[in-house]
C-alpha positions as CSV (number, residue, x, y, z in Angstrom):
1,X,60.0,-75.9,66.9
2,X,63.0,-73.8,66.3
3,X,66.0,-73.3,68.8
4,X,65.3,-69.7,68.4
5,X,61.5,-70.4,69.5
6,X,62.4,-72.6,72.3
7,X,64.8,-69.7,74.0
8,X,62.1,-66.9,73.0
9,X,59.6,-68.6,75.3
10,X,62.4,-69.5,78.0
11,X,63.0,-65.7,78.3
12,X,59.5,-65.1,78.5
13,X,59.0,-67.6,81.1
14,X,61.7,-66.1,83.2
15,X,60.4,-62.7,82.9
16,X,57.1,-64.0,84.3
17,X,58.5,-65.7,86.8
18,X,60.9,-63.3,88.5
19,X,58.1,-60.8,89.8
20,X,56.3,-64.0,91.3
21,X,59.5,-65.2,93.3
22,X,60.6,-61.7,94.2
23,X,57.4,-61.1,95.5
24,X,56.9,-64.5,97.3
25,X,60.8,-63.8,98.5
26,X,59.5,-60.4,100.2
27,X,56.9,-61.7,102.1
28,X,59.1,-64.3,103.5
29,X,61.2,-61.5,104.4
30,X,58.7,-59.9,105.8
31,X,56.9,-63.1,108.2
32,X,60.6,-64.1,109.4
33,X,61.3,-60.6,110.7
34,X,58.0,-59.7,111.8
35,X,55.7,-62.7,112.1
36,X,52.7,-60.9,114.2
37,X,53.8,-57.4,112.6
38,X,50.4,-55.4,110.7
39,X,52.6,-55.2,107.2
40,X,50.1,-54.0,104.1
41,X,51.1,-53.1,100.8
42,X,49.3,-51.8,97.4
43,X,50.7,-50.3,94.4
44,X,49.0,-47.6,92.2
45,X,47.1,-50.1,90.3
46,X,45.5,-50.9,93.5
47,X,47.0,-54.4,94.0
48,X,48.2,-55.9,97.3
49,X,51.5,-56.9,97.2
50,X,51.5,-57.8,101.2
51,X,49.1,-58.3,103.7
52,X,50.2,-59.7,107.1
53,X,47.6,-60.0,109.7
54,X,46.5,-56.7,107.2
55,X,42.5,-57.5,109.2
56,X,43.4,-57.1,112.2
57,X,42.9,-52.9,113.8
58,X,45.6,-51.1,115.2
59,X,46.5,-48.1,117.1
60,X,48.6,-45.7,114.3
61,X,50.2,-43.2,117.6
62,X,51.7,-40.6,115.5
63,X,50.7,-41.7,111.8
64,X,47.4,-40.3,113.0
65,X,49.3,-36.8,111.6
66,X,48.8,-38.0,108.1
67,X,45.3,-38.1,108.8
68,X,44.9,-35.1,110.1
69,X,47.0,-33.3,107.5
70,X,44.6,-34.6,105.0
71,X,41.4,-33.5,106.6
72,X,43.2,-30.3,106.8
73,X,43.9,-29.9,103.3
74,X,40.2,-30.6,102.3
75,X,38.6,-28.1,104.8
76,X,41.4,-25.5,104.9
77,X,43.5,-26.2,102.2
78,X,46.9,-25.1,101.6
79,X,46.6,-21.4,101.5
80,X,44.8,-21.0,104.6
81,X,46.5,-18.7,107.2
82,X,45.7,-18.7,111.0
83,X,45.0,-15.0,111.9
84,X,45.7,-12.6,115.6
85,X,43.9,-9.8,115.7
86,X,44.4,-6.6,117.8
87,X,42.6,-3.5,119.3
88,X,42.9,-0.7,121.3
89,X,40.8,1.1,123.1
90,X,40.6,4.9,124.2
91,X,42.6,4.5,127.2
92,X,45.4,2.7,124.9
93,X,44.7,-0.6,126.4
94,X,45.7,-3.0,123.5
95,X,43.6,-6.4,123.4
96,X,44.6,-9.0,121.8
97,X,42.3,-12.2,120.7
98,X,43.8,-15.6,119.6
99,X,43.3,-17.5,116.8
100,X,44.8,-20.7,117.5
101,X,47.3,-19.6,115.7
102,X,49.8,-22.9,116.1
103,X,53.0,-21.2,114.9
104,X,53.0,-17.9,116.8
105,X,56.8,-18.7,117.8
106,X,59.0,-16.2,119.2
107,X,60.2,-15.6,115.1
108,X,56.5,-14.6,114.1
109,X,56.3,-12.3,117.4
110,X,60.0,-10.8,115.6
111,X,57.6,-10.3,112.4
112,X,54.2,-8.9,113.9
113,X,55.8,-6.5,116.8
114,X,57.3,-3.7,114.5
115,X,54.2,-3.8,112.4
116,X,52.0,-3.6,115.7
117,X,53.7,-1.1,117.0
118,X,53.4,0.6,113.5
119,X,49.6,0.4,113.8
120,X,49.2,1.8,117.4
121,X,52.2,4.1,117.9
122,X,54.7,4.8,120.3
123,X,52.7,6.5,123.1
124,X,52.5,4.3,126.1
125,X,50.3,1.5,126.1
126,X,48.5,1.2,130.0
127,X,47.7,-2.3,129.8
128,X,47.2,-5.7,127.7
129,X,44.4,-7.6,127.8
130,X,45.0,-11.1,126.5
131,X,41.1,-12.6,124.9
132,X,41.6,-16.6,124.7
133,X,37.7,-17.0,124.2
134,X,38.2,-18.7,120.9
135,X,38.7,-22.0,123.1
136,X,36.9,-22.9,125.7
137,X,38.5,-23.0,129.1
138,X,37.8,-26.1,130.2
139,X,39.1,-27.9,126.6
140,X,40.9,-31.5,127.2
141,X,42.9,-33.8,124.9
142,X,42.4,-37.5,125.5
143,X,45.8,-38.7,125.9
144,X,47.5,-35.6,126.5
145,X,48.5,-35.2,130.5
146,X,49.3,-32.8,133.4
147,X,52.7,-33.3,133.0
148,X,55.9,-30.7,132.0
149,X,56.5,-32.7,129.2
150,X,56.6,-30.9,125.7
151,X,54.5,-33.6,123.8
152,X,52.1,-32.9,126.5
153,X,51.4,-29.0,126.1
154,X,48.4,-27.2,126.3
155,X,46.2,-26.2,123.0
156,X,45.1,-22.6,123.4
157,X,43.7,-20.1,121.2
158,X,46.2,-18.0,122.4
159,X,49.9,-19.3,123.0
160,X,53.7,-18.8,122.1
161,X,56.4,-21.5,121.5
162,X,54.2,-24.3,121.2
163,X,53.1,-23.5,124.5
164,X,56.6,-24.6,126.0
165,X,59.7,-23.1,127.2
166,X,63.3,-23.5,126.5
167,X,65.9,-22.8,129.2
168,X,69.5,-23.7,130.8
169,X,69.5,-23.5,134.3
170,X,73.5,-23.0,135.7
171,X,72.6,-22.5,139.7
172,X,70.7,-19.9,140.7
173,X,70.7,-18.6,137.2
174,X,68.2,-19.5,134.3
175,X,68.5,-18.4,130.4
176,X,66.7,-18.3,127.6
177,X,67.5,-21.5,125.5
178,X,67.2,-20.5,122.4
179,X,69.0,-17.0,120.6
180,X,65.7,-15.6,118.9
181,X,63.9,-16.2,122.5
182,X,64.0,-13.2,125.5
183,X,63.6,-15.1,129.1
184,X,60.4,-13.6,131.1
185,X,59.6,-13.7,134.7
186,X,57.4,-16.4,134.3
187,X,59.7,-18.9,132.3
188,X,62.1,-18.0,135.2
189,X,60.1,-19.2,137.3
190,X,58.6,-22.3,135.6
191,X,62.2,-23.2,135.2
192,X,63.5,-23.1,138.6
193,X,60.2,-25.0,139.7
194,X,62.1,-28.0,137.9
195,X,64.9,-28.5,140.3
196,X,69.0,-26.8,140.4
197,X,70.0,-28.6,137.1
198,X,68.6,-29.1,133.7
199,X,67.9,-27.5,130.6
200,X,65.7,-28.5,127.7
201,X,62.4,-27.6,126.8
202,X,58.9,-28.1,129.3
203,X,55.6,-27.6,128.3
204,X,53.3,-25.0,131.0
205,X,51.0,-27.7,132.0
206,X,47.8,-27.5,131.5
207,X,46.7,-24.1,133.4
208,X,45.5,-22.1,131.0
209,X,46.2,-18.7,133.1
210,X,50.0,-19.8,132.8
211,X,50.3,-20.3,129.1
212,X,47.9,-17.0,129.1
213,X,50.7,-15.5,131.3
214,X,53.7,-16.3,128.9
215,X,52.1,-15.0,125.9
216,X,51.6,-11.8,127.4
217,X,55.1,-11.9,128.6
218,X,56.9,-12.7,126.1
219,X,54.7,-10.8,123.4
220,X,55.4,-7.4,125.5
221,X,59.3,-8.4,125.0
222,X,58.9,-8.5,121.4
223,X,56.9,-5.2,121.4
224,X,59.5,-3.7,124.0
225,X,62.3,-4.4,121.4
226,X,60.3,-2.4,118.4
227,X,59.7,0.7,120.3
228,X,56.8,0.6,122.5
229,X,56.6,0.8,126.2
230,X,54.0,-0.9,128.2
231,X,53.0,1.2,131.7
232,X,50.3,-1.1,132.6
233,X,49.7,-4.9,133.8
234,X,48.8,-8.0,131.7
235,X,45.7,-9.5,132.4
236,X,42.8,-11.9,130.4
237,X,39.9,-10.6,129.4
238,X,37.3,-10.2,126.1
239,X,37.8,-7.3,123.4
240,X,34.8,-5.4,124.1
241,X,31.7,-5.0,121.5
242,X,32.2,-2.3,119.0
243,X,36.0,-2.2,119.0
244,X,37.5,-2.9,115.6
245,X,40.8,-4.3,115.0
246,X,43.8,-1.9,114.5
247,X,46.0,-4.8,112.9
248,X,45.5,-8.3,112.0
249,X,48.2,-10.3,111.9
250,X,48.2,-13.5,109.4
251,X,50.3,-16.0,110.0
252,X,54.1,-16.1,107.4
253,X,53.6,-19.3,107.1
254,X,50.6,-20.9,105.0
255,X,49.2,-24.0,106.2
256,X,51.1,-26.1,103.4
257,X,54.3,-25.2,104.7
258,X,52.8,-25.7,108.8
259,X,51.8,-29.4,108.0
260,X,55.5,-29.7,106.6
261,X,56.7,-28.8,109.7
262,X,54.1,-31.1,111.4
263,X,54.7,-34.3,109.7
264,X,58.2,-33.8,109.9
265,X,58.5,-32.8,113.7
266,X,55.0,-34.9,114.8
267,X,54.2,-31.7,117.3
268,X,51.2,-32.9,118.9
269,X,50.3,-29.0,120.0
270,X,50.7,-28.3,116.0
271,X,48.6,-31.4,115.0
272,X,45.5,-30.5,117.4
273,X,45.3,-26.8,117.2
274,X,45.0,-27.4,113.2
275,X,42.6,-30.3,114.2
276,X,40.6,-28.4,116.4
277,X,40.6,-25.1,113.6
278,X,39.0,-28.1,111.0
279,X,35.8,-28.0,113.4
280,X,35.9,-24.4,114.0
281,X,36.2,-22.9,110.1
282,X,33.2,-25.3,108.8
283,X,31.0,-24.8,112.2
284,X,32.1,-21.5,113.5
285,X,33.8,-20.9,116.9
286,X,34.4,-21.3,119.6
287,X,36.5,-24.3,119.1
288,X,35.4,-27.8,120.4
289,X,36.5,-31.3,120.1
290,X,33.3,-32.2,119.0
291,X,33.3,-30.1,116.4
292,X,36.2,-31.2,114.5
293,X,35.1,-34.6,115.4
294,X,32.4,-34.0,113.4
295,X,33.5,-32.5,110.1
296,X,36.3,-35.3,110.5
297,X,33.6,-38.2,110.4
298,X,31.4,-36.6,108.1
299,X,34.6,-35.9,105.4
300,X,35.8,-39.7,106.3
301,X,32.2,-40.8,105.5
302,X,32.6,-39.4,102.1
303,X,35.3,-41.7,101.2
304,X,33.5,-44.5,102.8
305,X,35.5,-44.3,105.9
306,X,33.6,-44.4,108.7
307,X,34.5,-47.8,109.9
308,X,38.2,-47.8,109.3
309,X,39.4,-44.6,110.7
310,X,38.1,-44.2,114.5
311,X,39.4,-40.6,115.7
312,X,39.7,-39.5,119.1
313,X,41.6,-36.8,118.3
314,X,44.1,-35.4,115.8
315,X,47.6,-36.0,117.1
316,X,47.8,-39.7,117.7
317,X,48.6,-39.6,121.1
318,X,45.4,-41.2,122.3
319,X,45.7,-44.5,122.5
320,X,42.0,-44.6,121.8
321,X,42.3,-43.8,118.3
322,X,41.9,-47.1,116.0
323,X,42.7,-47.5,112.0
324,X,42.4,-50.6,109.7
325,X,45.5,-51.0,107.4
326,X,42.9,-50.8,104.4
327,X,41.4,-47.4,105.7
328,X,44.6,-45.7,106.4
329,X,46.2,-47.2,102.6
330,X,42.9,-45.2,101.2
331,X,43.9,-42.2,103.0
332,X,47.2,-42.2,101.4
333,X,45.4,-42.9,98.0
334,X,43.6,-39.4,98.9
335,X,46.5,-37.5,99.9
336,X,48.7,-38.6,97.3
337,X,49.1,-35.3,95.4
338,X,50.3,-33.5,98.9
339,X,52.9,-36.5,99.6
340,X,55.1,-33.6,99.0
341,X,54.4,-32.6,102.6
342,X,55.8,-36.1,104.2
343,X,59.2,-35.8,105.0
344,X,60.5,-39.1,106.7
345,X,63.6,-39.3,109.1
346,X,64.6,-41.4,106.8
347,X,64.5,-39.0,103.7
348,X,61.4,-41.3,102.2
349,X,58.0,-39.8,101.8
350,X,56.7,-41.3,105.0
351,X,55.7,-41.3,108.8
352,X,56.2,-42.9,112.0
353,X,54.5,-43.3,115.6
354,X,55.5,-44.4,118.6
355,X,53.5,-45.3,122.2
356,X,54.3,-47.5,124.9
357,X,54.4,-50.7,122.9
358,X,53.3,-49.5,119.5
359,X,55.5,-48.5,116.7
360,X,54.1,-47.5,113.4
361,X,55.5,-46.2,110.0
362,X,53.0,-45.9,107.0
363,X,53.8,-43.5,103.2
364,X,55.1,-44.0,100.2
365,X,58.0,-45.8,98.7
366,X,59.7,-46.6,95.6
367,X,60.5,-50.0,95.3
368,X,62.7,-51.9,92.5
369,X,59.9,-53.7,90.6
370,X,56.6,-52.5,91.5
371,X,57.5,-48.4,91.1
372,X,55.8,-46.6,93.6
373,X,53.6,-48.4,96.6
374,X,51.3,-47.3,99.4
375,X,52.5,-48.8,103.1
376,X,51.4,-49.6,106.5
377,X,52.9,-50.9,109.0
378,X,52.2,-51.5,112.5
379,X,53.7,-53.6,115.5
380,X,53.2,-54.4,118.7
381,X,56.5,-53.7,120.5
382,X,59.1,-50.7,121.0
383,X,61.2,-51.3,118.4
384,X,61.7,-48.7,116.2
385,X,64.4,-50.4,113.9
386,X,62.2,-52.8,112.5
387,X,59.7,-50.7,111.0
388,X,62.8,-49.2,108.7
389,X,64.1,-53.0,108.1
390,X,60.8,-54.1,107.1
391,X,60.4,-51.3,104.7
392,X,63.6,-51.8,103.5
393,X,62.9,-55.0,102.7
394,X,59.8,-54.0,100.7
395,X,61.7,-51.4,98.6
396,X,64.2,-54.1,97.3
397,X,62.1,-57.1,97.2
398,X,58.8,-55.7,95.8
């Protein structure tokens, strides 16, 4: 055999080789930083690179988003647009019925008040009548409490600001929070109910006359400021039969760009008023859990998903809701061409959750050897950090 023959094979040896012990270094890595930690990894051929305790269930918190944003995409899709519609009646009392819209912030009410005020005119209006009906009164969460807490805020068919309030209170004095924001009555008053200091943002609990209460509030502010003047009260009510809308308003932003927003902020309001529209647009309204429950099995079914990917809702703050590493990996095989949407802390193509004692980061990453991978991981403590170091470890080591 030739000494040119001899170092040909060595070379080829080596290049065998090298992926093996890189691979076999990373999982080391991986069981001496996390031994109990969920870690699972697959590459686009579909090959597991790692799979710690990769059997074992486990409760994703907020990577239940990605999820969501999937289901979205296949029953919505990107173009869809959440809609408001108005009417007025012959007394020029203006109605107005929800849509669940989930980005009706004070910036959209900037964008639809001129062009409502366009489409009824400047004569007074004696009254506003706010028409919620789309969701039903009595809807509940699981997971999300009575509490002022802005991950805890109310889903409505008809709400403003995420159904929160931002606010500085100096003494006896309270301000609007944010520039693009006027302060009303009632976030006076929500705000002072917190105590002489403090500023930040609260959610309205979870009385759906209050949140009801804001939106007309603040929406006459916005319509105040393009012209119109409002003699009368604001009340709740239903449009009544035969009235026709004088302007619907469809949401700037399409529901691409909302789950961008979504994923990257994990809003729990955003995540469940598109969750509960998924059930609504395929089974007609009004809204229910059940309903989106529903269409969310029946499209997980499809995939052969029915067993890995337990829902109890579509935000992830449920601690009910249950994934396997393999069924969540699949979903990220699904929404692969939207990984666009994920926007990571980080700046990597991913998403994390956090509850008492769970902390979760699954995507995408690019690693040094195996191009681009699927992830999952999952452990059972509060610390954050170590879902990045873990990843880390799998993007130079895989």
């Amino acid at each position: 055999m030739s000494e040119g023959t001899v170092w040909s094979r060595l070379i080829l040896l080596t290049l065998v080789l090298l992926p093996a012990q890189a691979l076999a270094g990373a999982k080391e890595k991986v069981a001496a930083l996390a031994p109990s930690g969920l870690v699972l990894v697959i590459d686009n051929a579909g090959k597991e690179l790692v799979a710690q305790n990769a059997d074992e269930p486990f409760v994703p918190a907020s990577v239940t988003k990605i999820v969501t944003a999937w289901l979205a995409m296949q029953v919505l899709g990107g173009d869809h647009r959440f809609q408001t519609r108005f009417y007025l009646d012959n007394a020029r009392v203006l109605y107005v019925r929800g849509g669940g819209d989930p980005f009706l912030i004070s910036e959209e009410l900037a964008l639809l008040a001129p062009r409502l005020v366009a489409a009824v005119g400047k004569k007074p209006l004696t009254g506003i009548v706010l028409d919620a009906s789309y969701y039903p009164s009595d809807l509940r969460i699981p997971g999300i409490e009575d509490t002022t807490e802005s991950y805890d805020a109310l889903n409505s068919a008809l709400s403003v600001n995420f159904n929160t309030i931002s606010a500085i209170r100096k003494g006896d004095a309270v301000i609007s929070g944010e520039t693009q924001t006027p302060i009303t009555p009632l976030a006076i008053s929500q705000f002072r109910a917190q105590g002489p200091n403090g500023r930040g943002r609260i959610s309205l609990g979870q009385d759906p006359a209050v949140s009801l209460q804001y939106a007309g509030e603040l929406l006459a502010a916005f319509l105040g400021r393009a012209g119109a003047r409002i003699d009368g009260t604001i009340s709740t009510g239903s449009v009544p039969e035969g009235l026709t809308p004088v302007y619907v308003h469809r949401q700037s932003r399409a529901l691409s760009r909302i789950l961008i927003e979504l994923l990257r902020s994990s809003n729990n309001y955003i995540a469940n008023q598109i969750f509960l529209e998924i059930g609504g647009h395929r089974l007609g309204g009004p809204v229910r859990l059940e309903k989106s429950l529903t269409v969310a099995n029946e499209t997980l079914a499809a995939h052969g998903l029915t067993e890995a990917i337990h829902l109890e809702e579509g935000s992830g703050i449920s601690p009910g809701n249950s994934f396997t590493a393999r069924g969540l990996a699949k979903v990220l095989e699904l929404f692969a061409p939207y990984a666009n949407l994920l926007r990571g802390h980080d700046g990597g193509a991913n998403k994390t959750g956090s509850l008492d004692g769970v902390r979760t980061l699954a995507g995408y990453a690019n690693t040094a050897g195996s191009g681009r991978v699927r992830f999952v991981i999952s452990l059972k403590s509060n610390d954050g950090a170590m879902r990045f170091q873990l990843l880390r470890v799998i993007e130079a080591g895989l």
